[in-house]
C-alpha atoms as one frame of an Amber mdcrd trajectory, in Angstrom:
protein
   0.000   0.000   0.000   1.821   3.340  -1.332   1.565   6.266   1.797   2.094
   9.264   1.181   4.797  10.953   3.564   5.133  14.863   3.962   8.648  15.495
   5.410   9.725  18.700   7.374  12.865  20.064   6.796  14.122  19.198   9.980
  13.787  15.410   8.744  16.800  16.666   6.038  18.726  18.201   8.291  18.384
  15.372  11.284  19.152  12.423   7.900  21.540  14.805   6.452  23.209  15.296
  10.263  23.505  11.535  11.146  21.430  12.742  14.243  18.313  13.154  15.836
  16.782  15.866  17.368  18.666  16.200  20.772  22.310  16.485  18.565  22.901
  12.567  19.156  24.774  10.158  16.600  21.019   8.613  15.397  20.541   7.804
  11.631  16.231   6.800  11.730  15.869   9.858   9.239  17.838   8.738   7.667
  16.808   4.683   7.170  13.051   6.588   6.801  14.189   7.964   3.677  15.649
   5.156   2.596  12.807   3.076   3.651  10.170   5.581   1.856  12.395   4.869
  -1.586  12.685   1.209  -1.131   8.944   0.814  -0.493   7.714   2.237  -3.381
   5.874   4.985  -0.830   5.168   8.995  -1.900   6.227  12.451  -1.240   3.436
  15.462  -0.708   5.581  18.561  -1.614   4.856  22.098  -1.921   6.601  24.333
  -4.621   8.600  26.010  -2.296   9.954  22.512  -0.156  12.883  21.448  -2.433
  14.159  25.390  -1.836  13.979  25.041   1.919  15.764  21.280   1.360  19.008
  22.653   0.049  19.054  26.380   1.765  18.721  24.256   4.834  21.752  21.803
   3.210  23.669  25.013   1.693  23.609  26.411   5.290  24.951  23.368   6.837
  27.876  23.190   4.521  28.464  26.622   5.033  28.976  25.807   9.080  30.977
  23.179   7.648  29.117  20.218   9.420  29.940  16.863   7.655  26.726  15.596
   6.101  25.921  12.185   4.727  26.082  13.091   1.034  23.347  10.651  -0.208
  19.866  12.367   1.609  19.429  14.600  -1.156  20.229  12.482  -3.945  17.385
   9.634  -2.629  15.427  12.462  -2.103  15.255  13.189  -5.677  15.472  10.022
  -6.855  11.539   9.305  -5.551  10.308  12.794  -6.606  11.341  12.002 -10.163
  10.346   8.280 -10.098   7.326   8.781 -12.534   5.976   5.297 -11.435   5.885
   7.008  -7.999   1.785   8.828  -6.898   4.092  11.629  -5.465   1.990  15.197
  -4.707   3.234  18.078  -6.192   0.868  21.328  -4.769   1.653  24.798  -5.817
   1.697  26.888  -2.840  -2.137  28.545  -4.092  -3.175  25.011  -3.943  -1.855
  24.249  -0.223  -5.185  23.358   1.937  -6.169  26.595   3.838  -6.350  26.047
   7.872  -8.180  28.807   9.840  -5.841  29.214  12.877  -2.585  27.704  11.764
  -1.069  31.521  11.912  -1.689  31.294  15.497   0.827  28.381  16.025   3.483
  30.671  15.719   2.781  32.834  18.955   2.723  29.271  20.555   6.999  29.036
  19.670   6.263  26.834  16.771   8.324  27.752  13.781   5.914  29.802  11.065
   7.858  28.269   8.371   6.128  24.905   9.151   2.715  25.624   8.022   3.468
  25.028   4.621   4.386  21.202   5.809   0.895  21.132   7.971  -0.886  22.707
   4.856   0.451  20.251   2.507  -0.503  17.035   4.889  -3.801  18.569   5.505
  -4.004  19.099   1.242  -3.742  14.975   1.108  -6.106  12.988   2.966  -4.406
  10.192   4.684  -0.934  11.781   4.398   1.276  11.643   7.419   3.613  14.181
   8.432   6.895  13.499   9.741   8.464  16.111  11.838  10.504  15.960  14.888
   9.951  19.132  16.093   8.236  18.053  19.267   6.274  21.302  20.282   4.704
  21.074  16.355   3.092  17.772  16.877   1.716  18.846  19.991   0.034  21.831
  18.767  -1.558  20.111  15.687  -3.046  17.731  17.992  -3.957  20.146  20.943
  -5.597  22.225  17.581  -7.005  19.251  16.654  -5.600  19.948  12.424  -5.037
  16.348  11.980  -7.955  15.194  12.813 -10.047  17.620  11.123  -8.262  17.360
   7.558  -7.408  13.578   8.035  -3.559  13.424   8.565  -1.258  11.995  10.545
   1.222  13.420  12.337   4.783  10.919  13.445   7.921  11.498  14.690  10.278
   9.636  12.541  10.909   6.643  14.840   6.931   6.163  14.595   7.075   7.142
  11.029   9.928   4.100   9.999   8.203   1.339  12.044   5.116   1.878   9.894
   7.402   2.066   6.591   8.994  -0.969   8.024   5.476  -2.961   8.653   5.204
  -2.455   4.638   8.616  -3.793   3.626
């Protein structure tokens, strides 16, 4: 069964890192990208998420932090897999949520409404973020439940890739 998978940026930086999100030597987001590509599973992306992929990436180099070279490249390698359902939504397209401004005076990061637009713009999608204080917000807001999406911290996110292998 294809899923379709919306992945916050912090998912390319954590994969890209070799870490998760306390700075530790963890490589799930990674093995969750690999696991999307191996299982034949989708991407939901907005126009502007391959930008804030490789700013994020082009920023990291800049720091000179070694990355694991291969997170992009996969990355692209599904989006471009024609046999793939993947979800491309132009931004004017993204699924409109009345409140989702207000997550940012809650210290969630305003640039990740365009990742909770997109999973709410796909019935069934899940979104896979690690940002801990965004999951709980969607929930306490109730967003996935009232646009049908799921929302999974990576760990969460690869044992359900993994129950499709």
């Amino acid at each position: 069964m294809t899923r379709y998978f919306v992945l916050d940026e912090n998912i390319i930086i954590l994969a890209q890192k070799g870490e998760n999100a306390q700075g530790k030597r963890d490589i799930t987001c990674l093995q969750l990208i690999q696991a999307i590509a191996a299982n034949d599973h989708a991407l939901v992306t907005g126009k502007s998420f391959w930008g804030k992929y490789s700013s994020q990436t082009k920023t990291l180099e800049r720091q000179r932090i070694l990355l694991i070279p291969r997170v992009m490249t996969i990355l692209q390698s599904v989006l471009l897999d024609l046999n793939r359902d993947n979800k491309f939504i132009a931004d004017d397209e993204l699924q409109e949520i009345e409140g989702l401004e207000q997550l940012a005076q809650s210290g969630v990061d305003i640039g990740d409404r365009d990742f909770v637009r997109a999973a709410a713009s796909v019935p069934g999608s899940i979104l896979i973020t690690a940002d801990a204080p965004l999951v709980t917000r969607i929930r306490e807001q109730g967003f996935d439940q009232q646009y049908n999406f799921s929302v999974l911290s990576p760990q969460d996110a690869l044992l359900l890739v993994g129950m499709n292998a």
